[in-house]
KOLMISE-653613 format. One record per residue (C-alpha): residue number from 1; residue in one letter; chain; z, x, y. Coordinates in steps of 0.1 Angstrom, whole numbers, plus 5000, padded with zeros to 4 digits. Each point is the difference from the previous one (the first is absolute). Example, Ala and Ser with C-alpha at 12.3 -4.5 7.8 and 13.67 -1.06 7.14 Angstrom:
<nodes>
NODE   k r c   c3   c1   c2
NODE   1 A A 5078 5123 4955
NODE   2 S A 4993 5014 5034
</nodes>
This chain:
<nodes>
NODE   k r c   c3   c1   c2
NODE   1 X A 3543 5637 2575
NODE   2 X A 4995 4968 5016
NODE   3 X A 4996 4990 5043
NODE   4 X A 5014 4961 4987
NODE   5 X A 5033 5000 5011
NODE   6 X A 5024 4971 4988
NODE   7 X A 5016 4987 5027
NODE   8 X A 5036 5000 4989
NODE   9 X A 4999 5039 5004
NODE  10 X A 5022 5015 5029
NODE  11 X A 4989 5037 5008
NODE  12 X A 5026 5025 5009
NODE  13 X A 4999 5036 5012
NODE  14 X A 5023 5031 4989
NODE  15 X A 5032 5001 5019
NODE  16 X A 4986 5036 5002
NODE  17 X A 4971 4988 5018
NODE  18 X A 4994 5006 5039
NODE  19 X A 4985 4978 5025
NODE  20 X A 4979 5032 5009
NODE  21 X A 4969 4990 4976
NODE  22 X A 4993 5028 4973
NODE  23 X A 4995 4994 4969
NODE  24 X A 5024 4973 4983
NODE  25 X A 4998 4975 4972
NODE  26 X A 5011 4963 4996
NODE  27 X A 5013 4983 4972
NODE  28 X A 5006 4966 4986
NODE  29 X A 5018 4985 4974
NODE  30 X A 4992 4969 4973
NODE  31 X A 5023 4994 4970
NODE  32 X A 4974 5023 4979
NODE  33 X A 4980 5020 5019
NODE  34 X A 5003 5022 5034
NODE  35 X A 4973 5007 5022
NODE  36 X A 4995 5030 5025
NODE  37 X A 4976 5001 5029
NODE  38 X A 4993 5025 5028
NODE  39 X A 5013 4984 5028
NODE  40 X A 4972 5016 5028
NODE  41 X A 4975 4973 4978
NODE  42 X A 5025 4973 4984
NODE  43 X A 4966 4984 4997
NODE  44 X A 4981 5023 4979
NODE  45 X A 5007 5002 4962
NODE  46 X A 5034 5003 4985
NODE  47 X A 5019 5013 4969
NODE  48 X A 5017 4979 4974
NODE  49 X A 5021 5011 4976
NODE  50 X A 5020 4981 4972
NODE  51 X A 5041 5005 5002
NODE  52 X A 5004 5020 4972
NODE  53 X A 4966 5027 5011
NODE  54 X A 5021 5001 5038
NODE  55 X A 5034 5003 4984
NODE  56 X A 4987 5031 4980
NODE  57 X A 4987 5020 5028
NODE  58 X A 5030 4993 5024
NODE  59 X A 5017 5014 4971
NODE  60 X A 4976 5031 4996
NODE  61 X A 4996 5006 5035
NODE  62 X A 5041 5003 5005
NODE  63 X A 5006 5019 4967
NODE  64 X A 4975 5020 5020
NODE  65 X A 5018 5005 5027
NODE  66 X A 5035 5002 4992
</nodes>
């Protein structure tokens, strides 16, 4: 986890995400790693996974659901 953030990254919401607060995540996205922050505290400390450790879970997590 890491509060430096590189300044090419562009944050992005869910399209499933409301503009009535709750609790939502952000992510961004470099050529080898994706990053995920709450977005109530973009500032605090955020997540970094590499590709191929994000790519495995979005593939666990809709095995899971399907």
């Amino acid at each position: 986890m890491s509060t430096d953030e590189p300044a090419r990254l562009v944050w992005f919401k869910s399209s499933y995400s409301g503009n009535e607060g709750g609790e939502c995540l952000e992510a961004a996205f470099d050529p080898a790693t994706v990053h995920i922050r709450d977005s109530k505290a973009p500032a605090r400390a955020q997540l970094a996974f590499h590709l191929p450790q994000w790519t495995a879970f979005v593939r666990y997590a809709g095995a899971a659901e399907g």
